[in-house]
Chimera marker file (.cmm) of the C-alpha trace (Angstrom):
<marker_set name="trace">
<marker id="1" x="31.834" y="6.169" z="44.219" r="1" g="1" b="0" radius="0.5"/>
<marker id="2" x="34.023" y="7.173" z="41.652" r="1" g="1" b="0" radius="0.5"/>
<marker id="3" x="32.136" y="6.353" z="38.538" r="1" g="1" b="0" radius="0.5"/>
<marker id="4" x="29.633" y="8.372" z="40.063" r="1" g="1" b="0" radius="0.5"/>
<marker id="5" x="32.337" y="11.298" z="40.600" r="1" g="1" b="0" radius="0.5"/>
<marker id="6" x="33.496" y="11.284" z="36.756" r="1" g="1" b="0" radius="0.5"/>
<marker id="7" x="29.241" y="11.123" z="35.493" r="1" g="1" b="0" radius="0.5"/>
<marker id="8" x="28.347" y="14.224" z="37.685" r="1" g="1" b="0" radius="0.5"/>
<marker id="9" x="30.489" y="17.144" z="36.140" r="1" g="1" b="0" radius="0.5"/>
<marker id="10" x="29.069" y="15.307" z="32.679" r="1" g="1" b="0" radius="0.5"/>
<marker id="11" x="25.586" y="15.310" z="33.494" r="1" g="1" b="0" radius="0.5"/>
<marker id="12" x="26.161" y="19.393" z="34.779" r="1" g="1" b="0" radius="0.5"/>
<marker id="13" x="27.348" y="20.442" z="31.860" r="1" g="1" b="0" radius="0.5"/>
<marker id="14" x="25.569" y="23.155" z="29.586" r="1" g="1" b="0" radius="0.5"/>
<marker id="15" x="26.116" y="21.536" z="26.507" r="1" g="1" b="0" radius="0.5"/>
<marker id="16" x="24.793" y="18.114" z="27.604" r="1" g="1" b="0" radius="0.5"/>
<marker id="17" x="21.938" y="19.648" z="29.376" r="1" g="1" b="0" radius="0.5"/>
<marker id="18" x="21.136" y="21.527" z="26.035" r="1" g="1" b="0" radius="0.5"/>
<marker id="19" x="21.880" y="18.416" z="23.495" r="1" g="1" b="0" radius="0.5"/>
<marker id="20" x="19.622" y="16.266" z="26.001" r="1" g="1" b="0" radius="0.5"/>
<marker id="21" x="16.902" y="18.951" z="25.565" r="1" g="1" b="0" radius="0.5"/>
<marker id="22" x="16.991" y="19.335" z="22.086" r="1" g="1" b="0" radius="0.5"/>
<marker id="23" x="17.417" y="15.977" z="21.733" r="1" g="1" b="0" radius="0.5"/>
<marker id="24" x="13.715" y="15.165" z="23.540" r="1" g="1" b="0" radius="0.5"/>
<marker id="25" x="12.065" y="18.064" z="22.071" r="1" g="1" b="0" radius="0.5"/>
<marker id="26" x="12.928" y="16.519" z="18.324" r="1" g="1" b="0" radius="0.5"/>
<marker id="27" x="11.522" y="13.105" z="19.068" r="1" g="1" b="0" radius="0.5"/>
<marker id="28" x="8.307" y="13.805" z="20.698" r="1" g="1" b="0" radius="0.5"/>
<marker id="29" x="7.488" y="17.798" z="20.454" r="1" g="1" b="0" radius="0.5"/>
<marker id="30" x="8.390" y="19.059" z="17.330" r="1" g="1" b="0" radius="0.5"/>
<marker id="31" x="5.949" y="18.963" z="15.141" r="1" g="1" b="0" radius="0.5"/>
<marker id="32" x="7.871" y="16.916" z="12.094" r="1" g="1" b="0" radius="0.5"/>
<marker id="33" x="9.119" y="14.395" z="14.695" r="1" g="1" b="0" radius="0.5"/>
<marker id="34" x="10.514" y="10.926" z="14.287" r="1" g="1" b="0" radius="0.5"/>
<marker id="35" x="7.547" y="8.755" z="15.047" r="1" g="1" b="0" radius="0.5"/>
<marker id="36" x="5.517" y="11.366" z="12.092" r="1" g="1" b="0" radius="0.5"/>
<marker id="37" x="8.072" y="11.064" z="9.237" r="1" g="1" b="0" radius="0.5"/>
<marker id="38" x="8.228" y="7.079" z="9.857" r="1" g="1" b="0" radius="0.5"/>
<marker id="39" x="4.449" y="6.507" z="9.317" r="1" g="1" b="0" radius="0.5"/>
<marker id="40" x="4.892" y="9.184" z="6.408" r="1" g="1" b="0" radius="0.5"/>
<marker id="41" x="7.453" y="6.789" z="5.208" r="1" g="1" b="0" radius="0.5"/>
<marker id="42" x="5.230" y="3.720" z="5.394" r="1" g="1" b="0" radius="0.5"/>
<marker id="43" x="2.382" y="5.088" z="3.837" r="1" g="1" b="0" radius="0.5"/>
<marker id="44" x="4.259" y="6.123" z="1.151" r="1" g="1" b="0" radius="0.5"/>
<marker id="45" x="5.405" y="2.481" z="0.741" r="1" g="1" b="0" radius="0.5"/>
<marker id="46" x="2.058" y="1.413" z="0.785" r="1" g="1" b="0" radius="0.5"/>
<marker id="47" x="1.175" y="4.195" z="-1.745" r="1" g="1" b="0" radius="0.5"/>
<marker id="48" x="4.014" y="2.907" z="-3.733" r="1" g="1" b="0" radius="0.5"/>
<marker id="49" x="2.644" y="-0.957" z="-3.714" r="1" g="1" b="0" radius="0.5"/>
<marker id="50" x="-0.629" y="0.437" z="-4.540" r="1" g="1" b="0" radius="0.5"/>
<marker id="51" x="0.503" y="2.357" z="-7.241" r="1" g="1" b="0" radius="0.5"/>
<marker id="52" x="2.430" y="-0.511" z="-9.168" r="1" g="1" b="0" radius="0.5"/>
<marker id="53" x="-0.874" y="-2.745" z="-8.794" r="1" g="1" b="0" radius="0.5"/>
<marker id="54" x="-2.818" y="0.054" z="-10.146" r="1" g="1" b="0" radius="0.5"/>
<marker id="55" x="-0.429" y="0.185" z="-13.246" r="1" g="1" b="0" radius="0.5"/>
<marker id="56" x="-0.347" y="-3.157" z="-13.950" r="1" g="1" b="0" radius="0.5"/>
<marker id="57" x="-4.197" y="-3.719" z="-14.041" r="1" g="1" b="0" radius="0.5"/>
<marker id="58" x="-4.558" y="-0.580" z="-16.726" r="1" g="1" b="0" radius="0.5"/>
<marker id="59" x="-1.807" y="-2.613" z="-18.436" r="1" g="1" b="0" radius="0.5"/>
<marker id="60" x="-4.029" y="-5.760" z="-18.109" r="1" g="1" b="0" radius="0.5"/>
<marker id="61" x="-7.505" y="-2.878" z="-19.319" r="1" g="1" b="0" radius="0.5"/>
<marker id="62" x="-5.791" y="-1.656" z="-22.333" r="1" g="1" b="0" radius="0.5"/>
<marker id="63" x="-5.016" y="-5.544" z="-23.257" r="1" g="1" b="0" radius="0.5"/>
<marker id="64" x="-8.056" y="-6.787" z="-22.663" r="1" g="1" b="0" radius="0.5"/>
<marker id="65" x="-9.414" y="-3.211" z="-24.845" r="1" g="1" b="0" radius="0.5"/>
<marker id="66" x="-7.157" y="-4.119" z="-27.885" r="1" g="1" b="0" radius="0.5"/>
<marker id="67" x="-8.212" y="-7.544" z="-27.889" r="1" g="1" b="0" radius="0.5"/>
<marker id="68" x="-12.551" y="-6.019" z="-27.798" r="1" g="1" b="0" radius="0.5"/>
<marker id="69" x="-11.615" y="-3.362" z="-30.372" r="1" g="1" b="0" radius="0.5"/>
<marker id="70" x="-10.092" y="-6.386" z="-32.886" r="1" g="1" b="0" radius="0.5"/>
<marker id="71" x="-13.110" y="-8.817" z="-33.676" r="1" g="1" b="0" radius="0.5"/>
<marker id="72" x="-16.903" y="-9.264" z="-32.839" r="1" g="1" b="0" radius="0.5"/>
<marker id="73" x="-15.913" y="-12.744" z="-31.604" r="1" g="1" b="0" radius="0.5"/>
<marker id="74" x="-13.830" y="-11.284" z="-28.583" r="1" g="1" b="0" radius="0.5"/>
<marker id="75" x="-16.589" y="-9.165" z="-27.812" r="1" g="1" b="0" radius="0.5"/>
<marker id="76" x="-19.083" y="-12.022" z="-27.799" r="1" g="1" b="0" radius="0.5"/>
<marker id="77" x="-16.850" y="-13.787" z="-25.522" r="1" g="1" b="0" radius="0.5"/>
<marker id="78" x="-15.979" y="-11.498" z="-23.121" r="1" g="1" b="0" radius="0.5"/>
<marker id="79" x="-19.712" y="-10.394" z="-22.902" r="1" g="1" b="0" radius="0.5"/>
<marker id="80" x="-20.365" y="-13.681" z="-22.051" r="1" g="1" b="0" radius="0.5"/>
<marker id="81" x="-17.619" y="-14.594" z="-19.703" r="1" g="1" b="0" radius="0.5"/>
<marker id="82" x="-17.752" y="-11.144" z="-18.187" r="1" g="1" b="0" radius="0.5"/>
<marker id="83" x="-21.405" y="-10.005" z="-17.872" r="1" g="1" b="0" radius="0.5"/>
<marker id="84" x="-23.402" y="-13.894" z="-18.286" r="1" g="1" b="0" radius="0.5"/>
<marker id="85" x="-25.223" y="-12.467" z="-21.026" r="1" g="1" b="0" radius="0.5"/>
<marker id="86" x="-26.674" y="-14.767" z="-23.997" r="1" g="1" b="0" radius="0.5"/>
<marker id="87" x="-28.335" y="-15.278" z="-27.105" r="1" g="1" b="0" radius="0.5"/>
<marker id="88" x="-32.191" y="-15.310" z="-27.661" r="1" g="1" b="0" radius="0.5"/>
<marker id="89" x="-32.674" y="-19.493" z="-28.021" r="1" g="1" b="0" radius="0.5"/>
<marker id="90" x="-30.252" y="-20.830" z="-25.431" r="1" g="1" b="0" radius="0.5"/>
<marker id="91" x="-29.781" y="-21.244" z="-21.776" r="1" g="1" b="0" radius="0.5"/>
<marker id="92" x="-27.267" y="-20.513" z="-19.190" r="1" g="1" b="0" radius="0.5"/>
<marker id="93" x="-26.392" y="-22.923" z="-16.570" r="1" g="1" b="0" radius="0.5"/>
<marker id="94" x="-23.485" y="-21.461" z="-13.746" r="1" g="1" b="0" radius="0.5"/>
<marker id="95" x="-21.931" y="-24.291" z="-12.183" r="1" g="1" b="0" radius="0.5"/>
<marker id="96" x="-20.436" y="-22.986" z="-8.967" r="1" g="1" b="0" radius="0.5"/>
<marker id="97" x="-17.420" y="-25.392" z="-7.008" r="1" g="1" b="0" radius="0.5"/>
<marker id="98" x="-17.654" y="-25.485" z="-3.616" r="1" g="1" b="0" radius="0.5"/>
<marker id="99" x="-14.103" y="-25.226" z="-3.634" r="1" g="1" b="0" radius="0.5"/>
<marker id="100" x="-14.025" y="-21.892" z="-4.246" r="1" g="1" b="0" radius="0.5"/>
<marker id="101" x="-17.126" y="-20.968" z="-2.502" r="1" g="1" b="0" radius="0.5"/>
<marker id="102" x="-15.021" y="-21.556" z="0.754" r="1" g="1" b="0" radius="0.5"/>
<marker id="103" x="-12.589" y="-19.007" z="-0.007" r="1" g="1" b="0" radius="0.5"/>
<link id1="1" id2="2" r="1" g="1" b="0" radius="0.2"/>
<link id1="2" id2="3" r="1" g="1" b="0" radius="0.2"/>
<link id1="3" id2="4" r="1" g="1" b="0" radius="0.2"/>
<link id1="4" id2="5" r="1" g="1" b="0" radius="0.2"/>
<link id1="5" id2="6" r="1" g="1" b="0" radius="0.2"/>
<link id1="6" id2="7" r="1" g="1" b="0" radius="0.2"/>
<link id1="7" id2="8" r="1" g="1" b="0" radius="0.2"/>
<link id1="8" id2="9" r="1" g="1" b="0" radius="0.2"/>
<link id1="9" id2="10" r="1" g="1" b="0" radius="0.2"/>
<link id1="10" id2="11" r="1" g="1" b="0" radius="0.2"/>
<link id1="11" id2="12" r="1" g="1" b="0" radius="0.2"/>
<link id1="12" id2="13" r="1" g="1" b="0" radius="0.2"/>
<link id1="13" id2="14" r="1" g="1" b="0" radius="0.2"/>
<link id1="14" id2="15" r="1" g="1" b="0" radius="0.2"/>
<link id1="15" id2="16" r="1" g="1" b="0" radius="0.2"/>
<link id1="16" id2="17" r="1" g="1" b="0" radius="0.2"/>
<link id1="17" id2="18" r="1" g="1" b="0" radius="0.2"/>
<link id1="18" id2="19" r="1" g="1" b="0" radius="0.2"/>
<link id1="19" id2="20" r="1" g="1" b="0" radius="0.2"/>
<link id1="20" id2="21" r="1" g="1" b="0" radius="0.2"/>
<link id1="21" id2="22" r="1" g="1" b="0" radius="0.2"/>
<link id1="22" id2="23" r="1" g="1" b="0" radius="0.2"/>
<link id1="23" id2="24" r="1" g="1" b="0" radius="0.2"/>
<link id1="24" id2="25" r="1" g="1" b="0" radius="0.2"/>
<link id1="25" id2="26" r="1" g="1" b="0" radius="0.2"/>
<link id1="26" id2="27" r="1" g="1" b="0" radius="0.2"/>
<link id1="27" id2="28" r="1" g="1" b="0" radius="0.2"/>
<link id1="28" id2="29" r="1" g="1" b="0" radius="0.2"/>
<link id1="29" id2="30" r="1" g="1" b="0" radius="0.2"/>
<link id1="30" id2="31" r="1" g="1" b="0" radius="0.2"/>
<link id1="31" id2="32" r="1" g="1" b="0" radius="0.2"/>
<link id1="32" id2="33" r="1" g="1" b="0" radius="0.2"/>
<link id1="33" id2="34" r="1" g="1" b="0" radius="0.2"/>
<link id1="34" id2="35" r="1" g="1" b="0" radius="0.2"/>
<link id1="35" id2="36" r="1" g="1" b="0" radius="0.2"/>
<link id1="36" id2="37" r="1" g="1" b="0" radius="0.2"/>
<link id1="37" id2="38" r="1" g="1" b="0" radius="0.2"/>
<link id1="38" id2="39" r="1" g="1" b="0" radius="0.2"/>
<link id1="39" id2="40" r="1" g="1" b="0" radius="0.2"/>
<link id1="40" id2="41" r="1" g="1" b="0" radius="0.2"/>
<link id1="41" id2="42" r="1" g="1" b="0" radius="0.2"/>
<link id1="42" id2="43" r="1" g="1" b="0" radius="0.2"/>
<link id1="43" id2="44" r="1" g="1" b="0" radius="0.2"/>
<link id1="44" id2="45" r="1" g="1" b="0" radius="0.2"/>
<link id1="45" id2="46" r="1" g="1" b="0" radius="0.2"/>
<link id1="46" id2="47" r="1" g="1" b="0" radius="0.2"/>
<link id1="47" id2="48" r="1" g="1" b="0" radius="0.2"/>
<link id1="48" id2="49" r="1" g="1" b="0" radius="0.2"/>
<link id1="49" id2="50" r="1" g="1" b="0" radius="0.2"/>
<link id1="50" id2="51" r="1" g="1" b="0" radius="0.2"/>
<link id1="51" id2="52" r="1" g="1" b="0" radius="0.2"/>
<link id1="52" id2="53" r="1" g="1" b="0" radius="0.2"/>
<link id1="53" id2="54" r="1" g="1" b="0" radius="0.2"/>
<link id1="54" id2="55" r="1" g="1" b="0" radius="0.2"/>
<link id1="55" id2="56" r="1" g="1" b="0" radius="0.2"/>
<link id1="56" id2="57" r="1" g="1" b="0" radius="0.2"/>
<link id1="57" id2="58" r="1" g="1" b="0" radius="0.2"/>
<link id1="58" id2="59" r="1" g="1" b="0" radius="0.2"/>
<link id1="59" id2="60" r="1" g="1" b="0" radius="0.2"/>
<link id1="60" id2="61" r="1" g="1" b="0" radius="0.2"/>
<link id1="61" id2="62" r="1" g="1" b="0" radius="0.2"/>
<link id1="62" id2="63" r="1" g="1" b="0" radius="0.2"/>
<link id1="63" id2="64" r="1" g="1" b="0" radius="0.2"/>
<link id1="64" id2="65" r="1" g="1" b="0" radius="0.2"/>
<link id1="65" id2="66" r="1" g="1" b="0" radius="0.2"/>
<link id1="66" id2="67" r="1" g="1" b="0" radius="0.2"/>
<link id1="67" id2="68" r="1" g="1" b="0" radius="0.2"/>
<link id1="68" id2="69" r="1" g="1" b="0" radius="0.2"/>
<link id1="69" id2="70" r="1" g="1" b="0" radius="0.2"/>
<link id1="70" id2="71" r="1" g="1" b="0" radius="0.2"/>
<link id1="71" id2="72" r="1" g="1" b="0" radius="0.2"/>
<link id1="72" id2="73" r="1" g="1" b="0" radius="0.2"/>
<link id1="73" id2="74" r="1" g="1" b="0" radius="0.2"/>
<link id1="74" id2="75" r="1" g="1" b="0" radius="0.2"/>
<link id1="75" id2="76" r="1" g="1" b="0" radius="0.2"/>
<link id1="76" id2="77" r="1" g="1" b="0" radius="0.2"/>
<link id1="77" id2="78" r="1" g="1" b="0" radius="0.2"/>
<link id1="78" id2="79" r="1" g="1" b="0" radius="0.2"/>
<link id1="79" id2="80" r="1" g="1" b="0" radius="0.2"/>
<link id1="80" id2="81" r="1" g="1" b="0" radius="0.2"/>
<link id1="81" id2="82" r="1" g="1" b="0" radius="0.2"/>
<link id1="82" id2="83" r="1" g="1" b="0" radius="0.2"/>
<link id1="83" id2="84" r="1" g="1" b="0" radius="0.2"/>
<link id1="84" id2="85" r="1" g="1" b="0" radius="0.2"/>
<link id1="85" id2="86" r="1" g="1" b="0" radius="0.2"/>
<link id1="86" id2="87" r="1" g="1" b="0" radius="0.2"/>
<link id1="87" id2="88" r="1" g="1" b="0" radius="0.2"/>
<link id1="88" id2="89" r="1" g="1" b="0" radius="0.2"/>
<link id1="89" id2="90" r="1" g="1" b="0" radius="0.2"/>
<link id1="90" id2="91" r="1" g="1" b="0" radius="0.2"/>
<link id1="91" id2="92" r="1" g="1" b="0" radius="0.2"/>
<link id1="92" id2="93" r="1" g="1" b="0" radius="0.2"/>
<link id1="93" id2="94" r="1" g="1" b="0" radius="0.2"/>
<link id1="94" id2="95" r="1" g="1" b="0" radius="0.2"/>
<link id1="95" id2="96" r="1" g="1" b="0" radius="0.2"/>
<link id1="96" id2="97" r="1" g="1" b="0" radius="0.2"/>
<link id1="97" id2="98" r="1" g="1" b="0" radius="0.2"/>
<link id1="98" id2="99" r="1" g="1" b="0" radius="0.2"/>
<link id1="99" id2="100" r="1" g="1" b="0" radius="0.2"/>
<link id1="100" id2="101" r="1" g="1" b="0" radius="0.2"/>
<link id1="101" id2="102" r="1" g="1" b="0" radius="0.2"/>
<link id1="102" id2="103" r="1" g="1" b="0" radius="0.2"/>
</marker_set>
């Protein structure tokens, strides 16, 4: 009984009825509550990821551009490698592993 004597006059308080209120109207009625500005916070983590993998393949574009803008040869190549394309009197054979067919 008397732990339930010193809660009451706590629990009837004005100021702990208000802070309780206020309390449960910021997490789930406002409308900037917690739950919203943690999945804003993860999607801008994910937008954060997404933006250093975007910079580092235009870093990998404008290599692979310098290296096409420098010789015929490159360009050959890569038109090759890239797009399977070939000259007038030869073949082209793709050899596919199964390896990697799996995947």
């Amino acid at each position: 009984m008397p732990a339930i004597e010193r809660i009451y006059p706590i629990l009837k308080n004005k100021y702990f009825i208000s802070l309780a209120v206020f309390l449960v109207w910021m997490s789930f009625f406002d409308p900037k509550d917690w739950g919203l500005i943690y999945n804003r916070n993860q999607k801008l983590k994910d937008l954060q990821k997404s933006e250093k993998s975007l910079n580092q393949q235009i870093t990998e574009t404008k290599k692979e551009l310098s290296f096409l803008k420098t010789s015929a040869q490159t360009i050959e190549r890569y038109a090759r490698e890239k797009y399977l394309m070939k000259k007038d009197n030869e073949d082209v054979f793709l050899v596919k592993n199964p390896e990697n067919q799996s995947k």
